[in-house]
C-alpha positions in Angstrom: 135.5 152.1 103.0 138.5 152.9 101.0 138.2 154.6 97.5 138.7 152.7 94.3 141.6 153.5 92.3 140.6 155.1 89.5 142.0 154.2 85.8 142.0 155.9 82.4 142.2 153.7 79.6 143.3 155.1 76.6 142.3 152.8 73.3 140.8 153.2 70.4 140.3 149.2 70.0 136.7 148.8 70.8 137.3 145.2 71.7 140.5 145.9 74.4 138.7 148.7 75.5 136.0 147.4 76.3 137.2 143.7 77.6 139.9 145.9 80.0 137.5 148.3 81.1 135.1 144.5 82.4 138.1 143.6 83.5 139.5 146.2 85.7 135.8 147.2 87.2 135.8 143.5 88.1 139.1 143.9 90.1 138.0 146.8 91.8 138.6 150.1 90.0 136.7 152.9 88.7 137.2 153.1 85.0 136.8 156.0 82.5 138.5 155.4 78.8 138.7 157.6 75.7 139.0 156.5 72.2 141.2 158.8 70.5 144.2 161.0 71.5 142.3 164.2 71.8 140.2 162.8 74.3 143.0 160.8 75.9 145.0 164.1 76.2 142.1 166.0 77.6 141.4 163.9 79.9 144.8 162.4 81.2 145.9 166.3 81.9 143.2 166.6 84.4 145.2 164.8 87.1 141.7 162.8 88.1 143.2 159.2 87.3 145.6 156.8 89.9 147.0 154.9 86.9 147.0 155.9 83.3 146.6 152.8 80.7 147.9 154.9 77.8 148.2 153.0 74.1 150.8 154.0 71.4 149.0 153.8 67.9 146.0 155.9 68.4 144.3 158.4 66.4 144.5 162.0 66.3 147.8 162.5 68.9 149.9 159.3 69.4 150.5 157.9 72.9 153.7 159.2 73.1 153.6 162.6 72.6 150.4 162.1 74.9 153.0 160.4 77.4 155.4 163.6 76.9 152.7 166.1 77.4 151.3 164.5 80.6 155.1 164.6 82.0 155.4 168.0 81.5 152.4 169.1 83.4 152.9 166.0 86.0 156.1 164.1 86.5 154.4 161.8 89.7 151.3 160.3 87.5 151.7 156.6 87.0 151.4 155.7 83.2 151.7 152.5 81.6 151.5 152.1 78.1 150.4 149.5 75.9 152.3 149.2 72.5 152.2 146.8 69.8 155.6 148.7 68.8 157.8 146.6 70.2 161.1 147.4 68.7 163.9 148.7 70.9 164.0 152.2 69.8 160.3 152.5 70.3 160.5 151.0 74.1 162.9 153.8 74.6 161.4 156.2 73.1 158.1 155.5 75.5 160.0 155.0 78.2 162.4 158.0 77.8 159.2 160.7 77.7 158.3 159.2 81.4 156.3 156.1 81.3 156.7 153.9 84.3 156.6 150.9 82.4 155.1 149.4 78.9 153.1 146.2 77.9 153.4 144.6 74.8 150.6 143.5 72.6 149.2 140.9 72.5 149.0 140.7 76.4 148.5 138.6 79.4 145.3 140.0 81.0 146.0 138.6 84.5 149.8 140.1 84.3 148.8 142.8 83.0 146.2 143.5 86.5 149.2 142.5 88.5 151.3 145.1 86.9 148.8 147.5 87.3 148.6 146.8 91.0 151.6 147.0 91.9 152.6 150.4 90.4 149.4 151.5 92.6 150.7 150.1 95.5 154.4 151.1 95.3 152.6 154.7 94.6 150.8 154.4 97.7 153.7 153.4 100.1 154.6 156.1 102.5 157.8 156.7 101.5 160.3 157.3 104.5 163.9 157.0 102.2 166.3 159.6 102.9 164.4 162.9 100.8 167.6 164.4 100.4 170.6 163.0 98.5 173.8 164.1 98.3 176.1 162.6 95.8 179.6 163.7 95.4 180.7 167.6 96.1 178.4 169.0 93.4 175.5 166.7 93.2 172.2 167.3 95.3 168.5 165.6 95.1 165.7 166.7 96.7 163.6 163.5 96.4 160.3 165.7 97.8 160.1 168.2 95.0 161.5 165.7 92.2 164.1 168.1 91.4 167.6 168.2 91.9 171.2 169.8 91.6 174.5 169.4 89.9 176.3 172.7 90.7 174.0 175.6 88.7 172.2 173.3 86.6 169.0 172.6 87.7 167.7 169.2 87.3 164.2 167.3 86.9 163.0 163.9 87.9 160.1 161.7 87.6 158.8 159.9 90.5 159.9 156.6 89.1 163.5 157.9 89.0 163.7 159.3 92.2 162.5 155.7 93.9 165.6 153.9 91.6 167.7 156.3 93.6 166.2 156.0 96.9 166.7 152.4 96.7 170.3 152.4 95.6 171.1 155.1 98.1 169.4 152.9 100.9 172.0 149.8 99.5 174.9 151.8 98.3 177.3 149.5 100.0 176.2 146.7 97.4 175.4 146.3 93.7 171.1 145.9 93.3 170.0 143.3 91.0 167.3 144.2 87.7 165.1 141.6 89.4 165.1 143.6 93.2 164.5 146.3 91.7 161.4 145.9 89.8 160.1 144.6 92.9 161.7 147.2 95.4 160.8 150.2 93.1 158.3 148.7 90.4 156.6 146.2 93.3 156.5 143.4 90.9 156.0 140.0 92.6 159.4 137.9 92.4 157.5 135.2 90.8 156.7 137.3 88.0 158.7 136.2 84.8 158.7 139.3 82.6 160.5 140.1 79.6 161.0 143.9 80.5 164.2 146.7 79.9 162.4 149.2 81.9 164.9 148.7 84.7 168.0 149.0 81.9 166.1 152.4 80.4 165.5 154.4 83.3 169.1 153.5 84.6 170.2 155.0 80.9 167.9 158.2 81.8 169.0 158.4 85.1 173.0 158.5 84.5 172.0 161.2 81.5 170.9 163.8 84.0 173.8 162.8 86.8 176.6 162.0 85.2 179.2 164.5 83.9 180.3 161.9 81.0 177.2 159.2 80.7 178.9 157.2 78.6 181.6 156.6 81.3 179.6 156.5 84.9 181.2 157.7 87.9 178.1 157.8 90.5 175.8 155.2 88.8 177.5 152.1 88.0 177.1 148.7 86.8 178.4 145.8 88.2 178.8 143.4 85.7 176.6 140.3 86.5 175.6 141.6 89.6 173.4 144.7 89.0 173.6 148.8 89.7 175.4 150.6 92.0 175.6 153.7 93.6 178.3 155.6 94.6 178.1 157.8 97.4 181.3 159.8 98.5 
């Protein structure tokens, strides 16, 4: 019998903690939650969770800086948050500290279990992309270790980030859509219609670590109406 995933919710909104923590045990999963950010924290940096469901207004420590300090000690753990702070520059800001992907409130339960699923099961793939990428003369990846080089600097990646570049690298001779994306990298359904930047984000994250100039892209371009691209010499 295969082991449950197991999931960490993160909420200090007895009634969402609660109905999410019915609903995900009904779906299959082993749930533990936490109702402030001190527990959150303790327990998200234990490494014991598939999936973290991580909110952003909590008490005590806030979600991101719970977000930040999980990345730090763990840049492959799956973390989605939940964030009534909807704004752009707090969707970057979550996003930019190394979330995989947020969920605004008030929520779709049932899209909200599909998104959850499919991070697990894109985390679960056995990955056989190229592990080592070589962009330009000075540019090096090392997809394994989620680390990387662009001459002496030394360079860091998340899991997330590494898959975006696997699966342009495996299409470089082509620009790759938002929408193929989120379900080559995220494993989103096609079907699903959701009102996300997390594709537009990481891409922003991405081209600040490999690009000389971000602001004008040489590797990691976009092809206007058509998607991403990259370039590999």
């Amino acid at each position: 019998m295969s082991r449950k995933p197991h999931l960490l919710i993160v909420e200090d909104e007895v009634a969402i903690r609660g109905g999410l923590t019915d609903v995900f045990v009904f779906h299959g999963f082993t749930v533990e939650s936490a109702v402030d950010g001190h527990e959150g924290l303790r327990k998200a940096l234990t490494g014991a969770f598939d999936l973290i469901l991580l909110d952003v207004m909590l008490p005590g420590i806030n979600g991101f800086e719970i977000c930040n300090r999980v990345r730090l000690n763990d840049r492959a753990q799956p973390i989605i948050l939940l964030t009534a702070k909807t704004s752009d520059a707090d969707i970057i800001q979550g996003l930019s500290l190394g979330a995989d992907d947020y969920v605004g409130k008030p929520f779709s339960v049932a899209q909200l279990v599909l998104r959850v699923q499919a991070v697990l099961r894109r985390t679960r793939v056995n990955d056989e992309s190229l592990q080592v990428l070589r962009l330009g003369d000075s540019l090096e990846i090392d997809a394994a270790n989620l680390s990387g080089r662009r001459g002496s600097e030394a360079l860091a990646f998340t899991r997330r980030e590494i898959e975006i570049l696997q699966c342009l690298h495996a299409r470089a001779e082509r620009p790759v859509s938002r929408d193929e994306l989120l379900h080559e990298v995220w494993g989103y359904a096609k079907h699903l219609d959701l009102e996300t930047r997390t594709v537009d984000i990481h891409i922003a994250k991405l081209r600040r670590k490999i690009e000389l100039d971000p602001t004008t892209p040489q590797v990691l371009i976009t092809v206007r109406g058509a998607g991403y691209r990259l370039l590999v010499h």
